[in-house]
N, CA, C and O atoms as CSV, one atom per row, in Angstrom:
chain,resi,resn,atom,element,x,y,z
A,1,UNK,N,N,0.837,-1.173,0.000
A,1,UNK,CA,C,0.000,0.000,0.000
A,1,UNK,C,C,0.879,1.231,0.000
A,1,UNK,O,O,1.867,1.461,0.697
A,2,UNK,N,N,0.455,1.781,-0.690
A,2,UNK,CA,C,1.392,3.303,-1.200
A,2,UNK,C,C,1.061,4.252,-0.151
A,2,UNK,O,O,2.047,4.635,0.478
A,3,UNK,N,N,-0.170,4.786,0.248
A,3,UNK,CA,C,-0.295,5.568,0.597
A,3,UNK,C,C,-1.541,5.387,2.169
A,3,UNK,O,O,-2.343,6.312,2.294
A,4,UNK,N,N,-1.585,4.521,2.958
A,4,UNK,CA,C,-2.529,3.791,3.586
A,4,UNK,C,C,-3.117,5.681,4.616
A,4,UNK,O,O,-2.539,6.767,4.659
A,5,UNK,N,N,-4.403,5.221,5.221
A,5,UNK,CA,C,-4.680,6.184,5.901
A,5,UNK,C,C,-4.227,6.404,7.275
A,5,UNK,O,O,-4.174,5.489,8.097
A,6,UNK,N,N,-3.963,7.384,7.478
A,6,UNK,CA,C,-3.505,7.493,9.069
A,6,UNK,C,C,-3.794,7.008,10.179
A,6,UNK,O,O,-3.056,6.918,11.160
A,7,UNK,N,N,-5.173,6.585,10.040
A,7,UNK,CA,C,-5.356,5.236,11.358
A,7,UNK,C,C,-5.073,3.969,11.362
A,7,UNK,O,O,-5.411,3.121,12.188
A,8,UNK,N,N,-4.132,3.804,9.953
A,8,UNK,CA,C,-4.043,2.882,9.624
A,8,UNK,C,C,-2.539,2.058,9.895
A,8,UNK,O,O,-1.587,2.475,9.236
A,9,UNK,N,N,-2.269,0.762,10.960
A,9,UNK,CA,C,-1.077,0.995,11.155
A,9,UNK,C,C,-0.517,-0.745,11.477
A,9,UNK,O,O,-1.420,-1.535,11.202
A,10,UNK,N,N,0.866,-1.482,12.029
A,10,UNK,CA,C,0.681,-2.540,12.252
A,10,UNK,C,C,0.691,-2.664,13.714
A,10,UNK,O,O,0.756,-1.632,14.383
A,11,UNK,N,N,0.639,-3.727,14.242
A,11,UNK,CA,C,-0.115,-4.008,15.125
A,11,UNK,C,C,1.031,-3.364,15.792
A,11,UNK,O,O,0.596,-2.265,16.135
A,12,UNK,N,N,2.431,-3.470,16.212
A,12,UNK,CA,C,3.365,-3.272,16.580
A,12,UNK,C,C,3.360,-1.761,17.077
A,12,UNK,O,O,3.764,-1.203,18.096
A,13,UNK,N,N,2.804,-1.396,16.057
A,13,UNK,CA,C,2.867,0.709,16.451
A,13,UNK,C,C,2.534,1.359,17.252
A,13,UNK,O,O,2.884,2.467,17.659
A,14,UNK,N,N,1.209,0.086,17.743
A,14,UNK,CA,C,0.616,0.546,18.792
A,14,UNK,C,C,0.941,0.942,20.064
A,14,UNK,O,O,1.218,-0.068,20.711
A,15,UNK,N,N,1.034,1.892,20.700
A,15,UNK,CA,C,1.568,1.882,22.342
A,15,UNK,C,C,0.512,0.832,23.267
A,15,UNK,O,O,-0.696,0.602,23.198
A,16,UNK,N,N,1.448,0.409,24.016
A,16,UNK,CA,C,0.151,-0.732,25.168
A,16,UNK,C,C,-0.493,0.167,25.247
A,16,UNK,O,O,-0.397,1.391,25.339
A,17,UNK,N,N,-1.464,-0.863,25.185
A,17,UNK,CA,C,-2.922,-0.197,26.279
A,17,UNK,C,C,-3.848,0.718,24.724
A,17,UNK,O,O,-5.077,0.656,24.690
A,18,UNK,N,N,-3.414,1.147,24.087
A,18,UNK,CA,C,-4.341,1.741,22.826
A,18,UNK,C,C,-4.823,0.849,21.637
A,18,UNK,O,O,-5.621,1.373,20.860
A,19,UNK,N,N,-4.360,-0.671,21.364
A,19,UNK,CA,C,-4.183,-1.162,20.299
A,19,UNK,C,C,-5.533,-1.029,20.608
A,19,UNK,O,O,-5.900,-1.075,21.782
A,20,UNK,N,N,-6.521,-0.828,19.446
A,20,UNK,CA,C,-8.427,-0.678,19.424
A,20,UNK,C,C,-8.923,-1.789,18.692
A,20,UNK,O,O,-9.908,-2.355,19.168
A,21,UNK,N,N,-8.253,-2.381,17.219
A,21,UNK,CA,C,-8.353,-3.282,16.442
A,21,UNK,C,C,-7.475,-4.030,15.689
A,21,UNK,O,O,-6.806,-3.332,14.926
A,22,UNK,N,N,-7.265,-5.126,15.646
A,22,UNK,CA,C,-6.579,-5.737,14.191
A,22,UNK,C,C,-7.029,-7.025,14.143
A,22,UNK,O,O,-7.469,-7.826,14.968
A,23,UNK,N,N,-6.717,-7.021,12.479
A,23,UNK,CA,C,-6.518,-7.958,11.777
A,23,UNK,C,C,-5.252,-8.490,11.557
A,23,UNK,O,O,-4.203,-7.873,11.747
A,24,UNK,N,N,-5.392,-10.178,10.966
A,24,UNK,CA,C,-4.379,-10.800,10.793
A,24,UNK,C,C,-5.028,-11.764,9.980
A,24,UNK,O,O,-6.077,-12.331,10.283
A,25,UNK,N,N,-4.165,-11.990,8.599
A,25,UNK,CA,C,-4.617,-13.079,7.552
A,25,UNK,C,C,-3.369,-13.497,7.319
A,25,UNK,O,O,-2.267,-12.960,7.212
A,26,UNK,N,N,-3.875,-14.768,7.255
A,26,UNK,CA,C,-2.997,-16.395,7.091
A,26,UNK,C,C,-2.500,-15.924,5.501
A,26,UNK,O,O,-3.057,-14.976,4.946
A,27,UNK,N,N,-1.322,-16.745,4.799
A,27,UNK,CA,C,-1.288,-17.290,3.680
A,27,UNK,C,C,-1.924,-17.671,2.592
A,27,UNK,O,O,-2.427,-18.794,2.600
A,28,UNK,N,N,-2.037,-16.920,1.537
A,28,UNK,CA,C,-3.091,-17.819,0.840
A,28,UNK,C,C,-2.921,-18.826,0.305
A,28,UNK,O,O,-1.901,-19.487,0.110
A,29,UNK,N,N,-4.162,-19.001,-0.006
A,29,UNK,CA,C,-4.170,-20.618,-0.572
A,29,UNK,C,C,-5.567,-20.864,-1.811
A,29,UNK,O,O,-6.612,-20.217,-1.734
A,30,UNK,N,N,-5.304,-21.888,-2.870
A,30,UNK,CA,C,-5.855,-21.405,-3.926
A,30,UNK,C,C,-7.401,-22.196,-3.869
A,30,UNK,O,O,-8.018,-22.266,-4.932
A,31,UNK,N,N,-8.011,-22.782,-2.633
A,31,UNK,CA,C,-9.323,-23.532,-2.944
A,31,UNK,C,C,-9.316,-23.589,-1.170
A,31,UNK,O,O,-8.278,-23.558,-0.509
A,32,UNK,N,N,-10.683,-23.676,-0.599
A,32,UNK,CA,C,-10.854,-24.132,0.835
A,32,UNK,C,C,-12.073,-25.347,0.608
A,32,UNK,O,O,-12.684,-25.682,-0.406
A,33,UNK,N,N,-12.127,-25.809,1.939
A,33,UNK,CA,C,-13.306,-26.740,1.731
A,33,UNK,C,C,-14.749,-26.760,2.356
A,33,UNK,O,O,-15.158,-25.679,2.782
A,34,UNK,N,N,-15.376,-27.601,2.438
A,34,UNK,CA,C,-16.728,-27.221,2.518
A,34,UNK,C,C,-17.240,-26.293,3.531
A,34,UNK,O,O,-18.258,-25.603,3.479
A,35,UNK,N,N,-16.375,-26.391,4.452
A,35,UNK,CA,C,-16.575,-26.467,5.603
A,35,UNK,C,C,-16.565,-25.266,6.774
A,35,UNK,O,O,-16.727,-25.235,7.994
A,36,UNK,N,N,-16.158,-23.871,5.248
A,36,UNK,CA,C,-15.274,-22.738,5.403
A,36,UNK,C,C,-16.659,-21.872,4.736
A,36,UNK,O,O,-17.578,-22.220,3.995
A,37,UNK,N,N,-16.239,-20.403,5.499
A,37,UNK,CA,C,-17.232,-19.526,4.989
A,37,UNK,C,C,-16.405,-18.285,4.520
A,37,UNK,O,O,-15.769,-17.785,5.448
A,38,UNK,N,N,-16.257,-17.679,3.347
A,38,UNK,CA,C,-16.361,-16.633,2.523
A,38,UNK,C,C,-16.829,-15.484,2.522
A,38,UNK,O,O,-17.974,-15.153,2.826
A,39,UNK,N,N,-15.553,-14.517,2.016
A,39,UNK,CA,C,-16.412,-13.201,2.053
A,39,UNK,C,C,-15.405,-12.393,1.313
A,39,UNK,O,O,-14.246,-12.061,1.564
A,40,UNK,N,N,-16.281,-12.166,0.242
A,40,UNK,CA,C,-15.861,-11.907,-1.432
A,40,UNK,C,C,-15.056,-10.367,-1.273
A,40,UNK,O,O,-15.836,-9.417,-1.204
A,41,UNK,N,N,-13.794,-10.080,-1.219
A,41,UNK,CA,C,-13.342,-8.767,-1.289
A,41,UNK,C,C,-14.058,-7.923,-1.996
A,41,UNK,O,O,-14.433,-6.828,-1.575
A,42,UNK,N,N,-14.343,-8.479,-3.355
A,42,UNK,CA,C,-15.212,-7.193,-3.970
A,42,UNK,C,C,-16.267,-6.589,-3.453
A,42,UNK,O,O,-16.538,-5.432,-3.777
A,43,UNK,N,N,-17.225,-7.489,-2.323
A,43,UNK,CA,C,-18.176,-6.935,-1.371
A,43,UNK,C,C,-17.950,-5.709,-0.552
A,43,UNK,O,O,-18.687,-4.777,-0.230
A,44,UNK,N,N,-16.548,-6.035,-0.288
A,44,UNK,CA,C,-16.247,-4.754,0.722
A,44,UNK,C,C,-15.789,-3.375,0.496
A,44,UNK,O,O,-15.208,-3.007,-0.525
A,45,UNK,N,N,-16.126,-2.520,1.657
A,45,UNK,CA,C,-16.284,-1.397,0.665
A,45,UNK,C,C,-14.839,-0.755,1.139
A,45,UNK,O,O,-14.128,-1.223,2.029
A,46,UNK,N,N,-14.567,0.397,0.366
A,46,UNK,CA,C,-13.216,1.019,-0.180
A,46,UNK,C,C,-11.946,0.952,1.306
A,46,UNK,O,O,-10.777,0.568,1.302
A,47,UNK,N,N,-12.796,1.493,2.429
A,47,UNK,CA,C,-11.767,1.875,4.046
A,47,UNK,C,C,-11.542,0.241,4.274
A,47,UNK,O,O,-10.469,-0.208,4.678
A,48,UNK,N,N,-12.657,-0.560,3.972
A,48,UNK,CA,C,-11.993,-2.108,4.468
A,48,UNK,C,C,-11.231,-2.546,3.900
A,48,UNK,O,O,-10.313,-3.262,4.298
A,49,UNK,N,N,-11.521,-2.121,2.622
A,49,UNK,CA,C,-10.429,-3.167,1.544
A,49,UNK,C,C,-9.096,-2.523,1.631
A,49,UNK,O,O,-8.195,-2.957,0.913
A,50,UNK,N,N,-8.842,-1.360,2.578
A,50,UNK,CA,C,-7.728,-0.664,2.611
A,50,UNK,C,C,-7.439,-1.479,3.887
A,50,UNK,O,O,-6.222,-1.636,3.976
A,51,UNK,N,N,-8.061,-2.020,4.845
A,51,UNK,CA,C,-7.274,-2.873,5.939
A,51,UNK,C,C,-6.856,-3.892,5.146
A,51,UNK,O,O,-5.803,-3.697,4.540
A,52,UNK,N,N,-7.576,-5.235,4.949
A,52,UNK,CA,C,-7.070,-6.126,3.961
A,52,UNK,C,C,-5.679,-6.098,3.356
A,52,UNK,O,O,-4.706,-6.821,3.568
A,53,UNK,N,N,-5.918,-4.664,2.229
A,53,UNK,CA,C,-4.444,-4.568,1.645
A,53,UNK,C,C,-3.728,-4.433,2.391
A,53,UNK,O,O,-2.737,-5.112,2.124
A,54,UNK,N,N,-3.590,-3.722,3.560
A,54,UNK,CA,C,-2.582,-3.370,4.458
A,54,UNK,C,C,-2.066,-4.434,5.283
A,54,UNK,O,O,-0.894,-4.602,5.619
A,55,UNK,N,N,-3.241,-5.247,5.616
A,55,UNK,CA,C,-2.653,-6.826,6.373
A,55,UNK,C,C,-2.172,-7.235,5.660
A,55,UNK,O,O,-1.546,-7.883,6.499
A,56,UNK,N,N,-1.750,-7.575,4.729
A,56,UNK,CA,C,-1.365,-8.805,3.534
A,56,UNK,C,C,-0.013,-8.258,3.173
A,56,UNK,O,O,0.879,-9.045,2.856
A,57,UNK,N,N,0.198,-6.959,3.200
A,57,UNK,CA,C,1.818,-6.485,2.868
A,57,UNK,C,C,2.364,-6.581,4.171
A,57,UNK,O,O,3.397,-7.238,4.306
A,58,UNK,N,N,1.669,-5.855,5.482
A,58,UNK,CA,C,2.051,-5.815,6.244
A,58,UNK,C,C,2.319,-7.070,7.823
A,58,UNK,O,O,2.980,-6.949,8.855
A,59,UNK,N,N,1.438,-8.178,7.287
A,59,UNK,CA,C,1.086,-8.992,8.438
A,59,UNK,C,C,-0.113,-9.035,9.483
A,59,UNK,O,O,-0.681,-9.874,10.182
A,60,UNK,N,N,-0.187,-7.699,9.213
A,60,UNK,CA,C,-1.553,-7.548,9.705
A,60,UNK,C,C,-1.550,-5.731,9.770
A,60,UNK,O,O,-0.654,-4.921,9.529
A,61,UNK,N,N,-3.151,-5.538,10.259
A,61,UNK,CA,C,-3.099,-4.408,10.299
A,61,UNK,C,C,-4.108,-4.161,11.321
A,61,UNK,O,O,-5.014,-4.888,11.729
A,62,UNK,N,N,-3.601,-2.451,11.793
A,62,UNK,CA,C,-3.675,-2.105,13.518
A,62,UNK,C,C,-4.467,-0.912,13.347
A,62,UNK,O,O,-4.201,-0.176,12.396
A,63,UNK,N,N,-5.675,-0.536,14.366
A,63,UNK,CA,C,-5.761,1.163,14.127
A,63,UNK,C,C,-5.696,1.260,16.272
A,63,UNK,O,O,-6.374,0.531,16.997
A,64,UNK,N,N,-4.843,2.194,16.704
A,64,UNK,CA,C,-4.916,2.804,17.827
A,64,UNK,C,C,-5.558,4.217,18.056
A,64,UNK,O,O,-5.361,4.905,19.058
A,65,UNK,N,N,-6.302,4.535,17.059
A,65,UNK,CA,C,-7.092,5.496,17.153
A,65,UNK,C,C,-8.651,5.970,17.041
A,65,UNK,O,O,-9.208,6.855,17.690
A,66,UNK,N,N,-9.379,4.831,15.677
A,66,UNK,CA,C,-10.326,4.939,14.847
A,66,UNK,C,C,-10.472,3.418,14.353
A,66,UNK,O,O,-10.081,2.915,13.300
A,67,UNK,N,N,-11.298,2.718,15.661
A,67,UNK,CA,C,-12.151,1.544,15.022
A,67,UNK,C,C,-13.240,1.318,13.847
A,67,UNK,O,O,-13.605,0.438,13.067
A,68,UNK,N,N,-13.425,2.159,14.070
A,68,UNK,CA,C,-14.985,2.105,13.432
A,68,UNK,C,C,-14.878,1.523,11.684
A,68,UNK,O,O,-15.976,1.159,11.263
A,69,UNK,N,N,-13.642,1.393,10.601
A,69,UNK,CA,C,-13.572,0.671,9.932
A,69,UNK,C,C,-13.547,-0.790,10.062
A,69,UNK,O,O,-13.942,-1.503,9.139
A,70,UNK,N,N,-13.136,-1.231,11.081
A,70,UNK,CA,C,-12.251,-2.761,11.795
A,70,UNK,C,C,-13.878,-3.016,12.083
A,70,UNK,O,O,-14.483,-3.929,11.522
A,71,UNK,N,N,-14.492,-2.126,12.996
A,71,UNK,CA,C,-15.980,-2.809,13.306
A,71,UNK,C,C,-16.459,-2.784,11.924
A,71,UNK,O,O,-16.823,-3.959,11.886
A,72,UNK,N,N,-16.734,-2.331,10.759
A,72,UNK,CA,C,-17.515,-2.362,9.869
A,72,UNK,C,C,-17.242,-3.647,8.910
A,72,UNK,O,O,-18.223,-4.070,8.298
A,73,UNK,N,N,-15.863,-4.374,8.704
A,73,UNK,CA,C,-15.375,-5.259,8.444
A,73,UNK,C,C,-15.902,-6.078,9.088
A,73,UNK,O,O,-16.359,-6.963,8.365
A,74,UNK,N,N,-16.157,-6.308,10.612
A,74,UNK,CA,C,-16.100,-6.939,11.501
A,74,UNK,C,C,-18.083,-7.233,10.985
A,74,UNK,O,O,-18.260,-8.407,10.660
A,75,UNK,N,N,-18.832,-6.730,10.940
A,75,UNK,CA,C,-20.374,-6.774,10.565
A,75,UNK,C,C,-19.839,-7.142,9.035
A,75,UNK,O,O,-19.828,-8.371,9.103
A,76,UNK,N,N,-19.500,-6.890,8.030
A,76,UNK,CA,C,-19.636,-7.783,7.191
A,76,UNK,C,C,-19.400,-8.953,6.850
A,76,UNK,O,O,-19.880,-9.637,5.946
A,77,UNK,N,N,-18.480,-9.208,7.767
A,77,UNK,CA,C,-17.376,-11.042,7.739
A,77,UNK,C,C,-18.592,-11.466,8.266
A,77,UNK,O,O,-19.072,-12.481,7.763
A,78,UNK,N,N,-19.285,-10.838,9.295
A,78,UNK,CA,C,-20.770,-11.844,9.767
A,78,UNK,C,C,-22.008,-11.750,9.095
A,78,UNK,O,O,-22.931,-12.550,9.249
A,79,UNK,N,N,-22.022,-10.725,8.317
A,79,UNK,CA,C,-23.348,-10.313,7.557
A,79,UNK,C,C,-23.062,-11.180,6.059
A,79,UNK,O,O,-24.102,-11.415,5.444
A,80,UNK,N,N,-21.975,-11.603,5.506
A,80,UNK,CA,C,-21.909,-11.845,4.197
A,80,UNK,C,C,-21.171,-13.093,4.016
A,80,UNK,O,O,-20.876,-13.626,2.946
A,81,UNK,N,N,-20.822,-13.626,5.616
A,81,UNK,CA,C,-19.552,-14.497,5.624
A,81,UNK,C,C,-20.328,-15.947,6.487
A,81,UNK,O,O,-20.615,-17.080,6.102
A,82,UNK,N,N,-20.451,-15.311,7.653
A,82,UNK,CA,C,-20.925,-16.492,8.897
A,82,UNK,C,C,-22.289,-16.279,8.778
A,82,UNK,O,O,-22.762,-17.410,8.667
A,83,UNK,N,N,-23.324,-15.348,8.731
A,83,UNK,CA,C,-24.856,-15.830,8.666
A,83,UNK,C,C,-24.984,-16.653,7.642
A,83,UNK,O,O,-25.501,-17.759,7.794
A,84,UNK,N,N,-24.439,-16.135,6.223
A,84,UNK,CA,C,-25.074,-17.088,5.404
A,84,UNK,C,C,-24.682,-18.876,5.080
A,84,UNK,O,O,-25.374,-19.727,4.521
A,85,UNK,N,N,-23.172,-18.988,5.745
A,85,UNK,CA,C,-23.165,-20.254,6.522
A,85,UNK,C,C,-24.026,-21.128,7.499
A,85,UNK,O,O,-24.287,-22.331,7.481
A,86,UNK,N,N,-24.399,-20.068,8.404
A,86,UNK,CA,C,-25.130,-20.688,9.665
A,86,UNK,C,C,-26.284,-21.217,8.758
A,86,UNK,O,O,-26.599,-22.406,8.705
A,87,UNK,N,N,-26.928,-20.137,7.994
A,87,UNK,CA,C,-28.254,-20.805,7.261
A,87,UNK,C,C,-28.115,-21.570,6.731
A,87,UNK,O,O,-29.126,-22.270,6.658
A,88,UNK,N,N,-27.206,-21.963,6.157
A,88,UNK,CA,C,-26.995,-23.416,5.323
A,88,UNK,C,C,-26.782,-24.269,5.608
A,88,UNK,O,O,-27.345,-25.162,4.976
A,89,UNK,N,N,-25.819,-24.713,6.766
A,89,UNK,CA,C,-25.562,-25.478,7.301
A,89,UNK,C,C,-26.081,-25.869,8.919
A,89,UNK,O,O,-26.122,-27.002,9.400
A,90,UNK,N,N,-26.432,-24.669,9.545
A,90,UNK,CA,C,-26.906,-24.823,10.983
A,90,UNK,C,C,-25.678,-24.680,11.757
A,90,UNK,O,O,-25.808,-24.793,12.976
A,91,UNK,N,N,-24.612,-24.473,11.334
A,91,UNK,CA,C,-23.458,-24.848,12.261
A,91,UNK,C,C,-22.347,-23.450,11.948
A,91,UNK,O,O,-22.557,-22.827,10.907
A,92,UNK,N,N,-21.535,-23.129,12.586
A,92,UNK,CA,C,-20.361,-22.666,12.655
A,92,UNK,C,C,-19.734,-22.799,11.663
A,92,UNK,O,O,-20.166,-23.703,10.948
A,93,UNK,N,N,-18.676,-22.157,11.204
A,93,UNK,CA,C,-17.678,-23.024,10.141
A,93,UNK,C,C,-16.283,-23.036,10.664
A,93,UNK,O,O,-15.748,-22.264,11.460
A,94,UNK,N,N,-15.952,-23.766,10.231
A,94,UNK,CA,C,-14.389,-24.276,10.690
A,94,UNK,C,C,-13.219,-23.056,10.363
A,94,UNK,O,O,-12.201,-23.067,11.056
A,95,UNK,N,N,-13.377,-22.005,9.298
A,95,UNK,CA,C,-12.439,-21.334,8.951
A,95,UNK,C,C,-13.069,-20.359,8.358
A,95,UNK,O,O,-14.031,-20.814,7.738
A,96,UNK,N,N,-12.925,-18.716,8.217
A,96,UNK,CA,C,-13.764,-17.690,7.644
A,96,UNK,C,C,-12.672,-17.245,6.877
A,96,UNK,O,O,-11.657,-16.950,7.509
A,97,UNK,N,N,-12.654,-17.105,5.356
A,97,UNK,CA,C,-11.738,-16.631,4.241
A,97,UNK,C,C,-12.326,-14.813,3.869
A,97,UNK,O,O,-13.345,-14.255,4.274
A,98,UNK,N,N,-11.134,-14.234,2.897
A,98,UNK,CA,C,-11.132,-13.289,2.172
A,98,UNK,C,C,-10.750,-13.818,1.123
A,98,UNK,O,O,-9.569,-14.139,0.985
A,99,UNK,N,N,-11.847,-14.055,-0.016
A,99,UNK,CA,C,-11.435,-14.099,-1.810
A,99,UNK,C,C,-11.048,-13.517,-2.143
A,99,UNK,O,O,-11.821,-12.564,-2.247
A,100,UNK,N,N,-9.607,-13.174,-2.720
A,100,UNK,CA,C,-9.288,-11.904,-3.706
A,100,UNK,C,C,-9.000,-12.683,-5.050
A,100,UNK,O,O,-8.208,-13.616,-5.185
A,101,UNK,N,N,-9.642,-12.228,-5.823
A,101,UNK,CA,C,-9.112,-12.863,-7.495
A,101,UNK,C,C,-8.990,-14.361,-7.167
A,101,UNK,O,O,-9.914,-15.152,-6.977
A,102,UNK,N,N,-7.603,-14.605,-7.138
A,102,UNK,CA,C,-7.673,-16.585,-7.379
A,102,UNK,C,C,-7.622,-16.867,-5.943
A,102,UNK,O,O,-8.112,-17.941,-5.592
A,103,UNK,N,N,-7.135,-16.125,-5.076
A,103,UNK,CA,C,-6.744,-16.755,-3.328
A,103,UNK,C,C,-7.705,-16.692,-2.734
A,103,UNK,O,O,-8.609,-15.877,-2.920
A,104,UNK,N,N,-7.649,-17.871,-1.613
A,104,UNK,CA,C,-8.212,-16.997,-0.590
A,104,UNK,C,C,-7.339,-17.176,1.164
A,104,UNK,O,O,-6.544,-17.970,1.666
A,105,UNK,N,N,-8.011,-16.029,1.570
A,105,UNK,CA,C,-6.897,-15.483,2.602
A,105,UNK,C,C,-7.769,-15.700,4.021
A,105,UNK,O,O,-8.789,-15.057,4.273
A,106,UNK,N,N,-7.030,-16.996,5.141
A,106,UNK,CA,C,-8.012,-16.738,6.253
A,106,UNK,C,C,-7.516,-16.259,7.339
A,106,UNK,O,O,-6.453,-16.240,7.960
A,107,UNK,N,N,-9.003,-15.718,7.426
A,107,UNK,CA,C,-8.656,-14.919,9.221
A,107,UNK,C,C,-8.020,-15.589,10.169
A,107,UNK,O,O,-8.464,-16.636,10.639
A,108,UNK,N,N,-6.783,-14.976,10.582
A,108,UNK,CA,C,-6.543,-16.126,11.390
A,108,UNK,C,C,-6.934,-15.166,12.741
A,108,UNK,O,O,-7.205,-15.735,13.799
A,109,UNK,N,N,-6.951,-13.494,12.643
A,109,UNK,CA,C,-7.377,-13.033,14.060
A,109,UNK,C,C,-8.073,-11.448,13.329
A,109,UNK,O,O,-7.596,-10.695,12.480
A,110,UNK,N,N,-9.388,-11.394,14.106
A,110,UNK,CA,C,-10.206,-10.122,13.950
A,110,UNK,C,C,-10.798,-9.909,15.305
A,110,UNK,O,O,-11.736,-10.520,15.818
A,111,UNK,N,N,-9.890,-8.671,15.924
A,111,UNK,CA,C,-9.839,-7.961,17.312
A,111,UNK,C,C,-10.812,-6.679,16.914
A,111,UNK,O,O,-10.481,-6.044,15.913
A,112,UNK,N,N,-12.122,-6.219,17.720
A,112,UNK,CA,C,-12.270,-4.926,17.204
A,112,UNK,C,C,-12.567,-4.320,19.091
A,112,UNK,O,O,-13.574,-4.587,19.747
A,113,UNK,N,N,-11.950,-3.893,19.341
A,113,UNK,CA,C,-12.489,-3.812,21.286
A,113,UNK,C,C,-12.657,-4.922,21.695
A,113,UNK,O,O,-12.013,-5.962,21.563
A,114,UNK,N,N,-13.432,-4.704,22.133
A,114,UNK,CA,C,-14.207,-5.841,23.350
A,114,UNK,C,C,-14.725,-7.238,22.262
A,114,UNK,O,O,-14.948,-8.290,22.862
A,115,UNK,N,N,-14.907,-7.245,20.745
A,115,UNK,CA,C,-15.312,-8.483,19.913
A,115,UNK,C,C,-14.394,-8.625,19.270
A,115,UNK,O,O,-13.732,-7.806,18.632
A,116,UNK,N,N,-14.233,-10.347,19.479
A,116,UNK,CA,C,-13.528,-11.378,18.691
A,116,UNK,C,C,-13.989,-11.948,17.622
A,116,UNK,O,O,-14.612,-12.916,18.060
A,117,UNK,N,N,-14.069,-11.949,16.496
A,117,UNK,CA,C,-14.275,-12.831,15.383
A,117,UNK,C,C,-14.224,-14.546,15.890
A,117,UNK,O,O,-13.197,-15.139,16.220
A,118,UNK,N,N,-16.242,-15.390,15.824
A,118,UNK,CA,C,-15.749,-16.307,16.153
A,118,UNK,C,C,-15.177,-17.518,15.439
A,118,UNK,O,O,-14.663,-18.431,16.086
């Protein structure tokens, strides 16, 4: 990311005690299995897909100032990702991905305050 936004940072930058949110995505990998729930990058809108990019160069990505993108990510991984699992299956899923083009990339941690990605 060339030019990321100012709340935008790695987890590391944070001084104790301020880190507010992050993300962290695994490796990608080119197919998951049944068992996994999805959530199509192109869904997301412009400030999320700027965390995303920023985890993936960076390892993850941090805001110590301005959650409120990390929560909005955080309602779509469940609005577009895990409800429409639960309905299908009744159950949980074993692993929650980000599709970009051919990969996909899983959460391995989504901190936003006080909620954990389950």
């Amino acid at each position: 990311m060339n030019d990321p936004p100012g709340w935008l940072h790695e987890e590391r930058e944070c001084e104790s005690g301020y880190l507010l949110a992050v993300l962290e995505l695994a490796d990608p990998v080119e197919s998951v299995d049944s068992n996994s729930a999805v959530v199509k990058f192109t869904e997301l809108d412009q400030e999320v897909k700027a965390i995303v990019r920023y985890s993936l160069v960076h390892e993850s990505a941090a805001t110590c100032t301005n959650a409120k993108f990390f929560a909005q990510l955080l309602g779509t991984i469940v609005d577009k990702g895990l409800e429409p699992y639960r309905e299908k299956t009744g159950e949980n899923p074993d692993s929650i991905y980000i599709k970009s083009q051919d990969y996909y990339y899983r959460i391995s941690s989504l901190r936003v305050r006080d909620q954990v990605l389950p």
